[in-house]
N, C-alpha and C positions, 0 to 999 in steps of 0.2 A: 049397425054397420059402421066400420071406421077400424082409425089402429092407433095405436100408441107411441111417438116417439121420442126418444130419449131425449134429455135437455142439450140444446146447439143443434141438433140435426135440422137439416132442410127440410121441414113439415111438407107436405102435399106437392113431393116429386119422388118420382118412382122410375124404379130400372127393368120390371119386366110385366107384362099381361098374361097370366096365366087362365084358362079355360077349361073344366074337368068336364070328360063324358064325350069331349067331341074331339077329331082330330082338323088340321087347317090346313089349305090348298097355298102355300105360298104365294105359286106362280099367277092364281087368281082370285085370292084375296076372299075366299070363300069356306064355310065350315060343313063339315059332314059327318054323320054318327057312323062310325067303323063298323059295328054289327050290323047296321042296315046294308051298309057296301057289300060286309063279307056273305051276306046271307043271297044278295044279289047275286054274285057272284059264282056261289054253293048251286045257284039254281040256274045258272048256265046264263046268267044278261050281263049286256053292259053295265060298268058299274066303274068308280073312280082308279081301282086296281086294272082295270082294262084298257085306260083311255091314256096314251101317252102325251097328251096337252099338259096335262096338268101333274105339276111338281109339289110335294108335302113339303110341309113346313116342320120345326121340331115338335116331333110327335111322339108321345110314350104310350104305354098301355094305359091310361087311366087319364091321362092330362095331356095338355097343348102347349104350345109358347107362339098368341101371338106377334109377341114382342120381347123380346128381351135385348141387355146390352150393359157391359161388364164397364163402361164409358161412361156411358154419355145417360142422363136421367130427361127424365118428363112429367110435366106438370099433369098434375090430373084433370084439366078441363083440355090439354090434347091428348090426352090418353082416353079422356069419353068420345072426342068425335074420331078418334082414330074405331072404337068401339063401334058404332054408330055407323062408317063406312065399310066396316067389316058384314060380309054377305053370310046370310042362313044361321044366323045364332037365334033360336027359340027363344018366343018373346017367357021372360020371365025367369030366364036363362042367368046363372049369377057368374062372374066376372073377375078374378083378383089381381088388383091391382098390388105388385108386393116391391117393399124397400129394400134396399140393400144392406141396412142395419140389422145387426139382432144384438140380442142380450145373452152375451156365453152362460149356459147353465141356467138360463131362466125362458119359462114357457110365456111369451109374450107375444101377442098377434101382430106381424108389422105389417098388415097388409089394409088395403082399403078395398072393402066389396061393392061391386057396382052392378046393380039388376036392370036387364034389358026390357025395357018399353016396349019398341018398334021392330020388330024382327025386317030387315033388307033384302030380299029375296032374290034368289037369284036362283036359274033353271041350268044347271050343269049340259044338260043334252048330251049323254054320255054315248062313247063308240068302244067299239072293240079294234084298237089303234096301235095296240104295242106288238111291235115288231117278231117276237118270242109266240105271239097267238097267230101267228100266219108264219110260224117255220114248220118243218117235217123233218124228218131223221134220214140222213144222208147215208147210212150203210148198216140200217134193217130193212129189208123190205115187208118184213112181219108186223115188225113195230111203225110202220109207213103206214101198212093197212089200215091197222087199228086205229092212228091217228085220224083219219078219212073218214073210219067209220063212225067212229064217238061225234065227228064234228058232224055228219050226216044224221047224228040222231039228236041233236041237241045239244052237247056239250062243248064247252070253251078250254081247248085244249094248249097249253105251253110247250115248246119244244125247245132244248138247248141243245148243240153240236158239241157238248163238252161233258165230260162225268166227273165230277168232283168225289174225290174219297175224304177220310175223315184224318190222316196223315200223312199218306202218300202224294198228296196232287193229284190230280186226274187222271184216271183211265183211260190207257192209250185204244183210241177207237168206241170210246164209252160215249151215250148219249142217252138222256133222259127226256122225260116227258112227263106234267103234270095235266088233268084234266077237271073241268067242273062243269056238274051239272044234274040235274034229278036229285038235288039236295046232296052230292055226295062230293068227297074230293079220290082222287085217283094218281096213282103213281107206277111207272114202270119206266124199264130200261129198253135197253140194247140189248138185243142175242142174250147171254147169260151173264151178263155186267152185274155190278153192284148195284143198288139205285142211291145213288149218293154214300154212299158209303155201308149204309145199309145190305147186311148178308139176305137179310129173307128176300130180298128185292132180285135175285139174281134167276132165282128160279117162280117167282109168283109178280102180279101184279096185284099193289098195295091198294087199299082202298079204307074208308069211312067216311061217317054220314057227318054232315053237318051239326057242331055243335059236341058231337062223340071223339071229334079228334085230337088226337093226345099228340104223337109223335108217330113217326114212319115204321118204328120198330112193334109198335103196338097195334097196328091194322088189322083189317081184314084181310086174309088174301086169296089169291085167284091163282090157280095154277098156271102158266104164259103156254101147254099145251090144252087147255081147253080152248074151244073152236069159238070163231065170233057170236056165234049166235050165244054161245053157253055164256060169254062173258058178258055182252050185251042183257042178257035174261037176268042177268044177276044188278047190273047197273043201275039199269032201269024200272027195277022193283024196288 
């Protein structure tokens, strides 16, 4: 473990903390595996997507940025305890410390890897808190129902009072709704709207299962005249 750097640069300071596999709570200084959340989530609980306390730090699909900064650098023994003060990184967990060097055209490691000892723990205690999981649809009262009734059987349902298309701006009078729960995800509109922009969505509600989902246009779907009970039996199986 270590890295390489060119002759004259400043040895052992570094401009960002990099972390793969997990994503970081900014607002409270904590890490959590995204699959674990989303699958929380899929299965109708609270989980970090639900809880409006807490604000994400830069997160990508694959990696983190404890720290970064185009500025200002940091030595590597505050870059460990800053490490070290950082909550929920699995012990054993490896770390990159990376320079703001490189060498154009050459494959050269600048970074320093640093493996976590002590895992800091820390207990999220997660709610279902954002604002979006406690709205309702202001003028379906079809799509009202439904949303009453998914939440009645389990599911963690989103409401927005706006329909976004994929050109146009929003549908005037258009309103959506996403649901989660019994491992699936769930989508439908307003009356005969689009769902998002999405055609299949005007006359069906969208659905897949956890892990199967691709995109909105590739679902499953439910015809929005089948009766509660029919779209329920299909849910919840």
């Amino acid at each position: 473990m270590g890295y390489l750097a060119p002759k004259g640069s400043r040895q052992k300071w570094f401009s960002s903390v990099k972390v793969e596999g997990l994503h970081y709570c900014k607002s409270h200084n904590f890490f959590l595996d995204p699959k674990v959340e989303e699958e929380k989530l899929h299965n109708g609980r609270a989980c970090f997507y639900t809880d409006s306390r807490y604000t994400e730090g830069l997160n990508y699909y694959k990696e983190c940025y404890l720290l970064i900064s185009g500025i200002y650098e940091f030595s590597l023994k505050s870059l460990r305890r800053k490490v070290r003060k950082a909550r929920n990184i699995p012990v054993g967990s490896t770390v990159k410390f990376c320079t703001s060097w490189y060498y154009p055209n050459k494959q050269v490691d600048n970074t320093f890897l640093y493996k976590v000892g002590i895992e800091n723990k820390f207990d999220p205690n997660y709610q279902v808190s954002r604002l979006s999981f406690h709205n309702n649809f202001l003028n379906c009262n079809r799509s009202k129902e439904l949303v009453d009734i998914l939440r009645e059987n389990g599911f963690l349902v989103e409401v927005w009072n706006t329909n976004p298309g994929f050109l146009i701006g929003d549908e005037e009078g258009g309103e959506f709704a996403i649901a989660y729960g019994h491992g699936k995800k769930v989508g439908f509109s307003s009356h005969n709207n689009s769902f998002r922009g999405y055609q299949n969505g005007c006359e069906n509600i969208l659905w897949d299962k956890f892990g199967d989902f691709d995109k909105w246009s590739r679902c499953n779907e439910i015809s929005k005249e089948s009766s509660f009970e029919e779209i329920l039996e299909i849910l919840k199986g």
